[in-house]
C-alpha positions as CSV (number, residue, x, y, z in Angstrom):
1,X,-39.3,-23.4,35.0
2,X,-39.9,-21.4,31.9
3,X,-42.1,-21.8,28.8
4,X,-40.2,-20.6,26.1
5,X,-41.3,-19.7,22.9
6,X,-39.8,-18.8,19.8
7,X,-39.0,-15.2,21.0
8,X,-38.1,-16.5,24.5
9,X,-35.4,-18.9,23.9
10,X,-32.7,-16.2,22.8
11,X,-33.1,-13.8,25.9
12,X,-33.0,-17.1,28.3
13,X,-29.7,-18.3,26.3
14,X,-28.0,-15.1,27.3
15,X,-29.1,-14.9,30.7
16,X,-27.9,-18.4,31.2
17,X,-24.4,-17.2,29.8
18,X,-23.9,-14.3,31.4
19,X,-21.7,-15.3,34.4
20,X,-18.7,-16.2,31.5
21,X,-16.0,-15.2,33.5
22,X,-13.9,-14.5,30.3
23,X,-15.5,-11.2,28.9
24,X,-14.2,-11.7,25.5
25,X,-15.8,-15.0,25.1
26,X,-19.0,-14.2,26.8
27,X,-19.2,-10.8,24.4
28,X,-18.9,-13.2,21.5
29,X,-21.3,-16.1,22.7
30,X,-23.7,-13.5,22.8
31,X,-23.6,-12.1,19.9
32,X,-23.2,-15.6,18.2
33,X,-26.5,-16.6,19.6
34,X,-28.3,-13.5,19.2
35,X,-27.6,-13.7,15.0
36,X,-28.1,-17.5,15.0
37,X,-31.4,-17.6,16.2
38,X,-32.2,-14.6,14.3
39,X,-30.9,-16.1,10.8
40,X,-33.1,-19.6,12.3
41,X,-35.8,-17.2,12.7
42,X,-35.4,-15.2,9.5
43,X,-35.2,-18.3,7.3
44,X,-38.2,-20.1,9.0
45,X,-35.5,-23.2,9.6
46,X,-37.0,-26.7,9.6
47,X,-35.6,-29.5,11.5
48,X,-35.0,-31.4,8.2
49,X,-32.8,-28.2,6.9
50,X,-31.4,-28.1,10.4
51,X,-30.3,-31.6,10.2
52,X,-29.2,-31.2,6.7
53,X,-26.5,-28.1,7.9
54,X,-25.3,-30.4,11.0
55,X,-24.7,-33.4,8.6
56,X,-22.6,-30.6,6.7
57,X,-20.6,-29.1,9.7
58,X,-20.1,-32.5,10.5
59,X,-18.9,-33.4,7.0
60,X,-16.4,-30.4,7.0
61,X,-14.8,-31.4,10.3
62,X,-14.5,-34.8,9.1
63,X,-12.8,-33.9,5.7
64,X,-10.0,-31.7,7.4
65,X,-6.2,-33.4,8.0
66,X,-3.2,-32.6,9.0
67,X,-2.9,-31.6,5.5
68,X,-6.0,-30.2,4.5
69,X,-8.3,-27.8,6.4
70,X,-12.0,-27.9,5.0
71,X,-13.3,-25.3,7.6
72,X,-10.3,-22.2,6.4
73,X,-11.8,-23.3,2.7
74,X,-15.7,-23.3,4.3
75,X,-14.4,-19.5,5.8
76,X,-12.9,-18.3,2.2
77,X,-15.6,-19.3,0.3
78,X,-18.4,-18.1,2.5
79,X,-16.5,-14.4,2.1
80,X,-15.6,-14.5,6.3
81,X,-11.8,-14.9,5.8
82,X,-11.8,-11.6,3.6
83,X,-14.0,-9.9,5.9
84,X,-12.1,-10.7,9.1
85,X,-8.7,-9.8,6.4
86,X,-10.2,-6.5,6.3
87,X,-11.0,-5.6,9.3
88,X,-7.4,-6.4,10.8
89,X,-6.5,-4.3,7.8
90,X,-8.7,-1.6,9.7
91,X,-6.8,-1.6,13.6
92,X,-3.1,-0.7,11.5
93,X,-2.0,-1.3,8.0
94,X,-0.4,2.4,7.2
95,X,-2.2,4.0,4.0
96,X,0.9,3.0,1.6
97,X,1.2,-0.3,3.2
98,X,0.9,-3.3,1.0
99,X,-2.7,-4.4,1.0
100,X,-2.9,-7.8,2.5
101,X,-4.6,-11.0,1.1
102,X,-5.2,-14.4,2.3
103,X,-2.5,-17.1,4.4
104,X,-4.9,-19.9,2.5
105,X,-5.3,-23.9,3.6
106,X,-2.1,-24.7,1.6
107,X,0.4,-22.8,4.2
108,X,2.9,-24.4,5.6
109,X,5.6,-23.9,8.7
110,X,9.6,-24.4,7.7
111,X,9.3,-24.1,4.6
112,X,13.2,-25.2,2.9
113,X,15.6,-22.0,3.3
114,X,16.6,-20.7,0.0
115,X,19.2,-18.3,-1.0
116,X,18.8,-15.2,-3.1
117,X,18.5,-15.9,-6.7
118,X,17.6,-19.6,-5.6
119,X,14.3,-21.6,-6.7
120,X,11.7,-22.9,-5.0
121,X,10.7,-25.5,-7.6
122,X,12.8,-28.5,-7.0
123,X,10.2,-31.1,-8.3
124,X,7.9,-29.4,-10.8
125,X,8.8,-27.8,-13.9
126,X,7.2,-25.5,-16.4
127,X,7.8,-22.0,-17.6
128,X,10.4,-20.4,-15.7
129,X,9.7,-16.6,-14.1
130,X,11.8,-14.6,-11.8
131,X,10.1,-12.4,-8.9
132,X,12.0,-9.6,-7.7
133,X,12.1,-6.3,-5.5
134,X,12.4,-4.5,-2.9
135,X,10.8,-4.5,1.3
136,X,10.5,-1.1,2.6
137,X,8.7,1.0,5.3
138,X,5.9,3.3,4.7
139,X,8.6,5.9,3.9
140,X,10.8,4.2,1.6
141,X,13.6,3.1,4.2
142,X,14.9,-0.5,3.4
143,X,14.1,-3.1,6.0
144,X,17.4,-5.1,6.1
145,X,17.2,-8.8,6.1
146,X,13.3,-9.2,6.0
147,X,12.5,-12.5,6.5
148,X,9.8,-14.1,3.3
149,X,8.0,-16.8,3.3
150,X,6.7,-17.9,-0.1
151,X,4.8,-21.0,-1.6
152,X,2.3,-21.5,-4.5
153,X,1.1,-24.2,-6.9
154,X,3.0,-25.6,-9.9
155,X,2.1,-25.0,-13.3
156,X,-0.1,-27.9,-12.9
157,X,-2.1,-25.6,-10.7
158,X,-1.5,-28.1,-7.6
159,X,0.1,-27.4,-4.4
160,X,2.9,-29.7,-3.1
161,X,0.1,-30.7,-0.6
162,X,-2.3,-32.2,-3.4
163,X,0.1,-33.4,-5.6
164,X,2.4,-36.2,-4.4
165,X,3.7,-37.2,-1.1
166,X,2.4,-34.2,1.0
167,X,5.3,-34.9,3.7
168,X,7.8,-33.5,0.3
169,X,7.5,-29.8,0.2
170,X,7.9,-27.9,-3.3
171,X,7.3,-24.8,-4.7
172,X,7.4,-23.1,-1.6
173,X,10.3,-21.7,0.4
174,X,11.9,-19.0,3.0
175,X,14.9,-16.9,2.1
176,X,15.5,-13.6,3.6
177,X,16.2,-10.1,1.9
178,X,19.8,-8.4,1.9
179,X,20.9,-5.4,4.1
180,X,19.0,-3.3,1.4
181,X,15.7,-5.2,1.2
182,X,15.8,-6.7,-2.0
183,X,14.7,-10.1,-2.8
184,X,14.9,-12.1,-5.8
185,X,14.5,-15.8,-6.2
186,X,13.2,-17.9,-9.4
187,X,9.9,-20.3,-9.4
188,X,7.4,-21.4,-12.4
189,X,4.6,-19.4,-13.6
190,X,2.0,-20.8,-11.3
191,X,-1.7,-22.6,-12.8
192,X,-5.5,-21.1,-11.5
193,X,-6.7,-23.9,-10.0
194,X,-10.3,-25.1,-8.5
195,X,-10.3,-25.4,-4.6
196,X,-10.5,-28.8,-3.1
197,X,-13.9,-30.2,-4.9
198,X,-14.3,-33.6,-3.7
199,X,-15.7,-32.6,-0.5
200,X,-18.4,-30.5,1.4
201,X,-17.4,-27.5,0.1
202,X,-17.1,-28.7,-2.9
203,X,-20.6,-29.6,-3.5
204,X,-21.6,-26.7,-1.6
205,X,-20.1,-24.5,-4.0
206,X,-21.1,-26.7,-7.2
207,X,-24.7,-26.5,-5.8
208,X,-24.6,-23.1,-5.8
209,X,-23.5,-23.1,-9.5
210,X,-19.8,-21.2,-8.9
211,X,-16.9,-22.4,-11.0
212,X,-15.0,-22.7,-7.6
213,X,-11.6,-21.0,-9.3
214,X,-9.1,-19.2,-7.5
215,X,-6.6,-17.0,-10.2
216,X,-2.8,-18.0,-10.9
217,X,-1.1,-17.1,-7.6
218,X,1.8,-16.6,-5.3
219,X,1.6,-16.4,-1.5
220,X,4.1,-13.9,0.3
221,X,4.8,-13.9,4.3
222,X,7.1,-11.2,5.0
223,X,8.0,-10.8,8.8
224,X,10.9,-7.8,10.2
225,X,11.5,-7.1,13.9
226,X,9.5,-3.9,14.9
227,X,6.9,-4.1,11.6
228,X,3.8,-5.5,11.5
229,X,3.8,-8.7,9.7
230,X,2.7,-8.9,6.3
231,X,-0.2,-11.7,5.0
232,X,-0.3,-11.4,1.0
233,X,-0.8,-12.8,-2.6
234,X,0.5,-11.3,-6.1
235,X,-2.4,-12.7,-8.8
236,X,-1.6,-13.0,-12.4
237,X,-3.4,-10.4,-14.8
238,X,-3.8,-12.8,-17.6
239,X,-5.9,-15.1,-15.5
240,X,-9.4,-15.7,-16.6
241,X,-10.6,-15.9,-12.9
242,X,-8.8,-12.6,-11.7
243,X,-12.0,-10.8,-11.5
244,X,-14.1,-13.6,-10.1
245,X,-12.0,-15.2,-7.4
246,X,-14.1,-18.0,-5.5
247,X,-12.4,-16.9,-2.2
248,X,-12.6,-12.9,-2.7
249,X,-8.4,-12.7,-2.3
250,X,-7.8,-10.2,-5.4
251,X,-7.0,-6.4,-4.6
252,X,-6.3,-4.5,-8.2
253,X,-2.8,-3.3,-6.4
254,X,-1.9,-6.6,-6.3
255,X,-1.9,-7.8,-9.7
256,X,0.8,-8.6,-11.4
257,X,2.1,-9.5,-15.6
258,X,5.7,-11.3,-15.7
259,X,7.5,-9.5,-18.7
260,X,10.6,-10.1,-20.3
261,X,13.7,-7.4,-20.5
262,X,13.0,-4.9,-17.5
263,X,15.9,-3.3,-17.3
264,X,16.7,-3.6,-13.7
265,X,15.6,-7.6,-13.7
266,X,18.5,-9.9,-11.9
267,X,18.5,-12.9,-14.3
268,X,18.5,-11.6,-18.0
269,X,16.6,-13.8,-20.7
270,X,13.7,-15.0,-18.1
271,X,10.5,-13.3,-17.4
272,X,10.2,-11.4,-14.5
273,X,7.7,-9.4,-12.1
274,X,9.5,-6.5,-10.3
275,X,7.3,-6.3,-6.8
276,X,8.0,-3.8,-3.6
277,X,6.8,-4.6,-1.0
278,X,5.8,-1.8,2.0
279,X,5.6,-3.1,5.4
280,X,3.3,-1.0,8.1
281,X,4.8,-0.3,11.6
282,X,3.6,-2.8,14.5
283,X,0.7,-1.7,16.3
284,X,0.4,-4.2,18.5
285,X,-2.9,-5.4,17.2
286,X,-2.4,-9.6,16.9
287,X,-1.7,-11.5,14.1
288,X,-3.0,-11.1,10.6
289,X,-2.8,-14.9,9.8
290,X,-6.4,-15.5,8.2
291,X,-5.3,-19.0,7.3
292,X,-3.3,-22.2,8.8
293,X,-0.7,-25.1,8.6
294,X,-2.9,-27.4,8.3
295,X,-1.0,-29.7,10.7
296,X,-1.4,-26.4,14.0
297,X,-4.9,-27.1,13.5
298,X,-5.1,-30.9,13.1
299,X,-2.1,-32.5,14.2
300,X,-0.7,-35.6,12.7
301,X,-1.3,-38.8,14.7
C-alpha cells in the first residue's frame, strides 16, 4: 500500500507501466503521463476544470462521423497536426522537396478519376481557374504517371462533405500525370472558409476570441512508386486569412495567385496557376498523412 501525494502519484504511474511489452507504447505512456500530470500540476487543475475538459473530450468524440472528424480539427487548431507535419518533414523530405501541408478532416478515399484537362467541379460553379505543371524529383527528372489526388471547397467555401448529400463527392478528384509529369486539370477558384463552428471546437476557438478561418485552398496528394509520398496545399495570396491561418497550414512557398495569359498555360482565355511539384526519394520513414477519411476513423453503421 502506498500514500501518494501529489509528487508520488506520477513515479507510481510509471512503475505500474513499465512491464508494457510493446516498447513503443510503453515509451509513449510514459511520457504522456509524465507531461500530463506536470501541465495538472503546473496549472493548479481543479476538479471542476477537470470535469469541464472531460465533458469537452467527450463532446469532441461525440461530434465526429463518418463524415466529420472533430478530434483531426481539435489536432489542427491546437498547432499538434503542424508540429507532428514538421517533424515527419525532419526524418526525409530532400532540401528542394515540396514542403508539405496538412491531409485535413475533409479528405476523402476514391475520389472520381479524372482525365487531364478534366474538372473536378461537377456540381458547383463559380469562377473558373486552371491548375497546371509539372512532378519531378529533387533533380528535375520527370516522374511519369504520378498519381494526384486533389479536393477543395467550392466557391461557396464548403466542401462536398458540408454542403449537400455527403455520400455525392465534388470538387475533388484523382487523375494521374503523363509520361512527362505534367498535370493539368480545371476547378473553381476555391472560398476561405471557417472550420466546423457548431461544435466543441467551435466554441473552443470562439472562446478564445480567434476568427477560426482557414485561407482559400487546394489540397494535393501526389503518390509515385519509389518516392516518398507527398501531403500538400497551394493557398491563395489574395486571401485575407493567408497570414493568420487558424490551423497553421501556410508555408510562403506554397502560395499561389491564378493569372491570366502565361504563356505556357494549356487552356487559353482562363486563369491559371502554373505549380511544380518536387517529390523527395522514399526513406522508409511511414506515412505523412496528418489527417483522415473521416469514414477510416469512424466507420459508417
Amino acid at each position: 500500500m502506498q500514500d501518494l501525494d501529489a509528487n508520488d502519484i506520477t513515479d507510481a504511474v510509471i512503475e505500474q507501466m513499465a512491464q508494457t511489452p510493446d516498447a513503443r507504447l510503453r515509451e509513449i505512456m510514459e511520457a504522456a503521463v509524465r507531461h500530463l500530470h506536470a501541465f495538472a500540476r503546473e496549472v493548479k487543475l481543479t476538479p471542476e476544470e477537470w470535469l469541464k475538459g472531460i465533458a469537452t473530450m467527450t463532446a469532441v468524440g461525440q461530434a465526429c462521423t463518418p463524415y466529420r472528424q472533430e478530434f483531426i480539427l481539435l489536432s489542427d487548431v491546437l498547432g499538434l497536426s503542424r508540429l507532428v507535419n514538421a517533424m515527419h518533414d525532419a526524418t526525409g523530405r530532400e532540401e528542394v522537396g515540396t514542403e508539405t501541408s496538412l491531409l485535413g478532416p475533409f479528405f476523402r478515399e476514391s475520389a472520381p478519376k479524372v482525365a487531364l484537362g478534366g474538372t473536378i467541379a461537377h456540381i458547383k460553379t463559380g469562377p473558373e481557374i486552371v491548375l497546371f505543371g509539372q512532378v519531378t524529383d529533387a533533380a528535375g527528372k520527370p516522374v511519369p504517371h504520378a498519381q494526384m489526388d486533389v479536393w477543395q471547397t467550392g466557391a461557396d467555401g464548403l466542401y462536398d462533405l458540408q454542403a449537400h448529400d455527403p455520400s455525392v463527392m465534388d470538387m475533388r478528384g484523382q487523375l494521374n500525370c503523363d509520361a512527362e509529369g505534367r498535370y493539368h486539370f480545371r476547378s473553381v477558384k476555391p472560398l476561405g472558409y471557417p472550420i466546423p463552428m457548431d461544435g466543441p471546437v467551435g466554441d473552443l476557438v470562439t472562446r478564445q476570441n480567434r476568427h477560426g478561418f482557414r485561407p482559400a485552398h487546394i489540397h494535393v496528394l501526389i503518390s509515385a512508386p519509389g518516392y516518398r509520398e507527398l501531403v500538400t496545399a497551394l493557398y491563395f495570396a489574395d486571401d485575407a486569412h493567408v497570414d493568420s491561418d487558424t490551423v497553421f497550414g501556410v508555408s510562403a512557398s506554397l502560395v499561389i495567385q491564378e493569372q491570366l495569359g502565361l504563356p505556357d498555360a494549356p487552356i487559353a482565355g482562363v486563369p491559371s496557376i502554373r505549380y511544380d511539384f518536387t517529390l523527395s526519394l522514399d526513406t522508409g520513414s511511414g506515412g505523412g498523412r496528418v489527417g483522415s477519411d473521416p469514414s477510416r476513423l469512424v466507420p459508417a453503421g
